[in-house]
C-alpha positions in Angstrom: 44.5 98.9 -22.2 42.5 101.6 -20.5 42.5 102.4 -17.2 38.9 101.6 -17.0 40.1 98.4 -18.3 42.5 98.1 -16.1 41.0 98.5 -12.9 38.6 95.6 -14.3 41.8 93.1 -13.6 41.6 91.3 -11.1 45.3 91.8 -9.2 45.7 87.8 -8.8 44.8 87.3 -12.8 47.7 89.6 -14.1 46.9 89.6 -18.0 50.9 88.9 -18.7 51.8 85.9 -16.8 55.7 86.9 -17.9 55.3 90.2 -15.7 56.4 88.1 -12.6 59.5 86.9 -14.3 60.0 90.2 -15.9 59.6 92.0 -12.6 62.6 89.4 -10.6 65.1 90.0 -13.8 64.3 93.3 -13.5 65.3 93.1 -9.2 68.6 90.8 -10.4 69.8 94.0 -13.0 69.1 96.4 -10.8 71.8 94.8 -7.9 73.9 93.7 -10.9 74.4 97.2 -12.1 75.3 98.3 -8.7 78.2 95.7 -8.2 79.3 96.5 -12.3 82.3 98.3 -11.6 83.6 96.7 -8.5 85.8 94.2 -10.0 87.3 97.3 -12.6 87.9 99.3 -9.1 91.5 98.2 -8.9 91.9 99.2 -12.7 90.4 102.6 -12.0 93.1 103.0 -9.1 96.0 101.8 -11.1 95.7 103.4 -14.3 93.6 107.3 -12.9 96.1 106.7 -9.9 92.2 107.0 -7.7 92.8 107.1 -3.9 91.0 104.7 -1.4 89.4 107.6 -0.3 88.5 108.4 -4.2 87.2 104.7 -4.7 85.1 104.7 -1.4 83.2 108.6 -2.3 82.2 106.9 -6.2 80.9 103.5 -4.2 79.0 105.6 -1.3 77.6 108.3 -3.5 75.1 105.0 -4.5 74.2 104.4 -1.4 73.1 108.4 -0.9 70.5 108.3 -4.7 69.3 104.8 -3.2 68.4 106.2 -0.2 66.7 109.4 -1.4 64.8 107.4 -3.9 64.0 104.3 -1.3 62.6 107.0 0.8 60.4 109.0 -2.0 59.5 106.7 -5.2 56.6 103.8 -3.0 54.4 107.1 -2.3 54.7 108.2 -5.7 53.8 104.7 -7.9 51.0 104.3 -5.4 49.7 107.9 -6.5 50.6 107.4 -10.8 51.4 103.4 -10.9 54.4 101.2 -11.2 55.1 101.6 -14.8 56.2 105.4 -15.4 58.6 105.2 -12.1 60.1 101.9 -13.6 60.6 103.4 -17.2 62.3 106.5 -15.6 64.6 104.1 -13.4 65.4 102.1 -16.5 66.3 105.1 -18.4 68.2 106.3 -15.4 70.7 103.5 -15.5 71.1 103.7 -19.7 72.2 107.4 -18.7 74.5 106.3 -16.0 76.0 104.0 -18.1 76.8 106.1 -20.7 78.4 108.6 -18.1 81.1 105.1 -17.2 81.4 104.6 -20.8 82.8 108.3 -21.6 84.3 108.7 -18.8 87.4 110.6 -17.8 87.3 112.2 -14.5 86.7 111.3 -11.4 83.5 113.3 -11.5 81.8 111.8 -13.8 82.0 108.4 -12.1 81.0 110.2 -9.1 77.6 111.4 -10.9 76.8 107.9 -12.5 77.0 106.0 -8.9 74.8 108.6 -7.9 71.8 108.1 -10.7 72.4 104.4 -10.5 71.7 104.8 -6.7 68.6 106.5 -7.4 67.6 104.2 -10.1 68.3 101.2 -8.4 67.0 102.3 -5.2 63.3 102.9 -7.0 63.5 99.5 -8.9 64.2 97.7 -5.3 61.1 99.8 -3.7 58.6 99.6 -7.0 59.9 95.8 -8.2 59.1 94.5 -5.0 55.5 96.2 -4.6 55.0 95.3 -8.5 55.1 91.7 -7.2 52.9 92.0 -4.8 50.3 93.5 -7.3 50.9 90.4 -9.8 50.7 87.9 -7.0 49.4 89.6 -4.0 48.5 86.1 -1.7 52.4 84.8 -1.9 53.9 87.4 -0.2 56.3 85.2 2.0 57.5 83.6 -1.4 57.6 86.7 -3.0 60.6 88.0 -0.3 62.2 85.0 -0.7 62.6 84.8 -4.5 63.3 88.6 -4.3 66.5 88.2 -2.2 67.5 85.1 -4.2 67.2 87.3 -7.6 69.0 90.3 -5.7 72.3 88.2 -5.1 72.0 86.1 -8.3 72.3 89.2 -10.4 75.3 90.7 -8.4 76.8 87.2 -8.7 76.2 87.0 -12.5 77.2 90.7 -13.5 80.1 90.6 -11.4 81.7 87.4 -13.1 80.5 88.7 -16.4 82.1 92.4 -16.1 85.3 90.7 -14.8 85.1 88.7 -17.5 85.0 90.7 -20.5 87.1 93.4 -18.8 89.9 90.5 -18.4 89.6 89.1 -22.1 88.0 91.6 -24.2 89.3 95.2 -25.2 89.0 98.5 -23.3 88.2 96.9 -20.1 86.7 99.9 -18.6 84.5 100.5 -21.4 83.4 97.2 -23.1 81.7 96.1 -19.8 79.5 98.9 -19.5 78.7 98.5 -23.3 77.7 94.7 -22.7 75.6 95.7 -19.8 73.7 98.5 -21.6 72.3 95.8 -24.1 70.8 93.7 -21.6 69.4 96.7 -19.9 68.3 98.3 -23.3 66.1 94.4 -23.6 64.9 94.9 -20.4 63.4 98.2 -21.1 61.8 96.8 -24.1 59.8 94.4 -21.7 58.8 97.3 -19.4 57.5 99.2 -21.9 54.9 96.4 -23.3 54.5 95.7 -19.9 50.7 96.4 -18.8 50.7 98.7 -15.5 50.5 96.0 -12.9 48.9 98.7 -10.6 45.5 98.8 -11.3 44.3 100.1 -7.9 46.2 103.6 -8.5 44.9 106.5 -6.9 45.8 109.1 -9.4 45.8 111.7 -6.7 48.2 114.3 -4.7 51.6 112.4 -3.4 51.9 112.1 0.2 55.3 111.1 1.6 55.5 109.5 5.1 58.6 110.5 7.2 60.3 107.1 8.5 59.3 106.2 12.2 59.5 103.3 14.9 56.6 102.6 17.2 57.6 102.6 21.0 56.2 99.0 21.2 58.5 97.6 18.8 61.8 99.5 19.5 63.8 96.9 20.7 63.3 94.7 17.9 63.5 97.2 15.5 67.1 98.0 17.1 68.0 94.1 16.4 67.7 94.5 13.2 68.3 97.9 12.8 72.0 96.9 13.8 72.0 94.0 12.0 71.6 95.6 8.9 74.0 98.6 10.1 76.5 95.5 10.5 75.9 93.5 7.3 76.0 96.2 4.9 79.1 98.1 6.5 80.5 94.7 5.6 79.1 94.8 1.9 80.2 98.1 1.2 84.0 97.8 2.3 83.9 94.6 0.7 82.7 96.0 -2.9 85.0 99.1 -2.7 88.1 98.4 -1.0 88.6 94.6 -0.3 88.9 93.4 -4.1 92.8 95.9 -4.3 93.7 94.7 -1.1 93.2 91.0 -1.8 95.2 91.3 -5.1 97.8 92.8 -3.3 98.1 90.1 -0.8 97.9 87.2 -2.8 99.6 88.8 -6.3 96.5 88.3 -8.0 96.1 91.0 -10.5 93.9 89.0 -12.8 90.7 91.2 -13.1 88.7 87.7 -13.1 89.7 86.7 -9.4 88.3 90.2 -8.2 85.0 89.6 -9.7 85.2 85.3 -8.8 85.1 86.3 -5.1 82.5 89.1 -5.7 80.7 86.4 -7.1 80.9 83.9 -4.6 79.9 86.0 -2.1 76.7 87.5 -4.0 75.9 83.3 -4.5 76.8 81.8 -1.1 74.2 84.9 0.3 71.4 83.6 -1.9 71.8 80.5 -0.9 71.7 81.2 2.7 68.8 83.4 2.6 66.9 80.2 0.5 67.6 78.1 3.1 67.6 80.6 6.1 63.7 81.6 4.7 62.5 77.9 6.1 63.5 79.0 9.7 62.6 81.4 12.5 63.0 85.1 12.0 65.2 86.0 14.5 67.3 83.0 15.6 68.1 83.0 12.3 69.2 86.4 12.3 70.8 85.8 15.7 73.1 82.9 13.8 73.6 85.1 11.5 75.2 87.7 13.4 77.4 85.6 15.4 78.7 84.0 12.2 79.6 87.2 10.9 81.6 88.4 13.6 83.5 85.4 13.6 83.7 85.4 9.5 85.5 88.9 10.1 87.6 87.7 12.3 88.7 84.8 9.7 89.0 87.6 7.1 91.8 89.5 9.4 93.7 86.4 9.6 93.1 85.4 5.9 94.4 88.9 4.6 97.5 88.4 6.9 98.2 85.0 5.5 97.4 86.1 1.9 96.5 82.8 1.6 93.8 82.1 -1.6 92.4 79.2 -0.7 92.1 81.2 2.8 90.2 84.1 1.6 88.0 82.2 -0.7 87.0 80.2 2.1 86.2 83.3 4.2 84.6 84.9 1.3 82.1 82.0 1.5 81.4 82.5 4.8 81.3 86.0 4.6 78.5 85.7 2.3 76.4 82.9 3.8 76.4 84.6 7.2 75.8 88.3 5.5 72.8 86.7 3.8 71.4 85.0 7.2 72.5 88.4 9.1 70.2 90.0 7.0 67.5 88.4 5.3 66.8 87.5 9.3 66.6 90.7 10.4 64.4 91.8 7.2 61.9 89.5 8.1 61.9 90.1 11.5 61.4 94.1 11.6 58.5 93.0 8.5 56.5 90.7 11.0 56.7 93.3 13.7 56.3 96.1 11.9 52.6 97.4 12.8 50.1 97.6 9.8 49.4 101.4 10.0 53.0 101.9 10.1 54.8 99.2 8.3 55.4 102.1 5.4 57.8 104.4 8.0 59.3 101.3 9.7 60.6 99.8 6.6 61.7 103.6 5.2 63.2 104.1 8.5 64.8 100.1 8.7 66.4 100.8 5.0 68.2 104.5 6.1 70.1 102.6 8.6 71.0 100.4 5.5 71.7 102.7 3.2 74.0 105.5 5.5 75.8 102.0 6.7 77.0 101.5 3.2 77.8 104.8 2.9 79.2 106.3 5.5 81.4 103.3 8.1 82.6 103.2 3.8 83.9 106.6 3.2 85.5 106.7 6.7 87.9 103.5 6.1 88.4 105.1 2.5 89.7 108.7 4.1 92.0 106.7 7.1 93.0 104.0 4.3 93.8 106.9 2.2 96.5 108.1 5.4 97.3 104.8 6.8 96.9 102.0 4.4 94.0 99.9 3.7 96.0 96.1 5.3 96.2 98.9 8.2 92.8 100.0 8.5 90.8 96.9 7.9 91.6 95.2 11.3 90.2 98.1 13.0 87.2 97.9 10.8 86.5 94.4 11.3 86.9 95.0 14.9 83.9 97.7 15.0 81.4 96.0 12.5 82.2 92.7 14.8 81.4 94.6 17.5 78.0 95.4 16.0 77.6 92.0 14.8 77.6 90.9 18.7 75.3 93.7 19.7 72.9 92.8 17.3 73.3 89.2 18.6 72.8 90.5 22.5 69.6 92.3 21.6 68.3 89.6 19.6 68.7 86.3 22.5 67.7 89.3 25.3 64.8 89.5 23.3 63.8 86.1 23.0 64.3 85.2 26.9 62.6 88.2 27.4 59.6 87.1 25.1 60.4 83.5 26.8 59.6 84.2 30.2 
């Protein structure tokens, strides 16, 4: 099709109606890839004798390519279209892949977290938009169904790596071999896929730094911290919290790792679902004040080593995480102003992205000294902390707004 052609189609009669599908699986792979090699973390500590510290730089690096590319890739499939910057990401994560599959330094994990970052960080940012150009008057659904697809993926990839690195040979290479089939389909789709950007303008790049209008600073800073919160919690929770659970309950089965990565990844999606139907910011509010006391059950479920204990909390964990922030999205989206919605949500998502990175590295480096069961009670103390800000800001808010 040409792009005369192209710019013929109307955005709400999308010539393929299996883009939209195409476009969530595409969302779920992305997330799936990044939570791939947390249930093989504890292998790569026991058998290339990796530190906490070492585990926690190879999970954060992600978070640094996500960010760069969060910040950098909506600009640039404005300007040449959502196809190219999808094929590229696609590609990106083949490449990454290969680098886990050959893999024999520490290095080399290091620089595949990092691409997958970048990769996944564009398909979040140019997925999501690419929806919105397929079905551009169901926005509201859209988010929903996007966050829904997010978790689902992490769920299914999680339970499926675990899987074949528990039963099947080489565990840290078959998965990664199994995943790179599914993403090699994938890119099959995306390439007959017709660019569902018509309206491209073809022109110079122009990148917005992130900002915050004054008039909507305080509830930017309720979710800002909300997300700080939540995905300090996902990030110690996919690095470090699978060798310390085995460690407390005996566990060493790589399937339990990936069962509670799982279970967390589903009880989130169902959460947002449900949490979608509700109020932005009580929602978020419930959210927050679940967490907090969800970390606080994880303190006393580690101690116990108790399964049933820290499945339970892993539930919770993951319900409140996904109320915690799929509240907080919405809000900062409905108060975000139109002529700077771009730099709000750039500047919403750096908060997201240096909280999975950096609270991470931190408890790898003192976990590295003092032992991770040492450590994470301090952790859970601070992110609790932030959980309860968060929580402060957000009922201020709303008696402010009440009276």
């Amino acid at each position: 099709m040409s792009i005369t052609q192209q710019a013929q189609v109307s955005p709400a009669a999308h010539p393929q109606r299996w883009a939209f599908a195409l476009l969530l699986t595409l969302l779920a792979l992305a997330l799936g890839v990044s939570g791939l090699p947390s249930p093989l973390y504890p292998i790569y500590q026991q058998e290339w004798h990796l530190s906490a510290l070492s585990t926690t730089v190879v999970f954060a690096v992600y978070a640094i390519g996500a960010l760069g590319a969060a910040l950098t890739v909506g600009p640039v499939s404005d300007a040449v279209g959502r196809k190219p910057v999808l094929l590229a990401a696609v590609g990106t994560i083949l490449v990454g892949l290969l680098l886990f599959l050959f893999a024999g330094a520490e290095w080399q994990l290091i620089l595949a977290r990092f691409l997958h970052g970048a990769a996944i960080g564009s398909i979040t940012v140019v997925a999501g938009a690419a929806l919105l150009d397929v079905r551009p008057h169901d926005g509201a659904r859209n988010g929903m169904l996007s966050g829904v697809a997010l978790n689902i993926g992490i769920a299914v990839t999680a339970l499926g790596a675990a899987a074949v690195a528990q039963y099947a040979p080489a565990p840290l290479r078959t998965p990664f071999v199994a995943m790179g089939a599914v993403v090699t389909a994938i890119l099959i789709g995306v390439i007959a896929l017709v660019e569902p950007h018509a309206a491209r303008t073809g022109g110079r790049v122009r990148l917005s730094r992130p900002g915050v209008p004054g008039e909507i600073a305080s509830d930017f800073w309720f979710s800002g911290i909300g997300i700080v919160a939540a995905w300090s919690v996902l990030g110690v929770f996919l690095s470090l919290y699978p060798a310390l659970v085995q460690h407390v309950t005996g566990h060493r089965s790589v399937m339990f790792v990936g069962m509670l990565v799982a279970v967390m990844a589903a009880a989130s999606a169902v959460s947002q679902y449900i949490g979608g139907r509700f109020p932005a910011r009580p929602t978020a509010v419930v959210g927050d004040l679940g967490l907090a006391a969800s970390l606080g059950l994880a303190v006393l479920a580690v101690r116990s080593g108790s399964t049933s204990l820290i499945v339970l909390d892993t539930i919770a964990l993951g319900a409140t995480f996904g109320l915690a922030f799929g509240g907080s999205l919405r809000h900062v989206a409905s108060v975000a102003p139109a002529h700077a919605r771009g730099q709000v949500m750039s500047a919403y998502y750096l908060l997201g992205y240096l909280a999975m990175g950096v609270p991470t590295v931190i408890a790898g480096y003192l976990a590295t000294g003092y032992g991770t069961a040492t450590i994470f009670p301090w952790f859970v103390a601070a992110v609790a902390t932030g959980c309860l800000v968060a929580a402060w800001i957000g009922m201020r808010g709303r008696r402010s707004r009440t009276a």
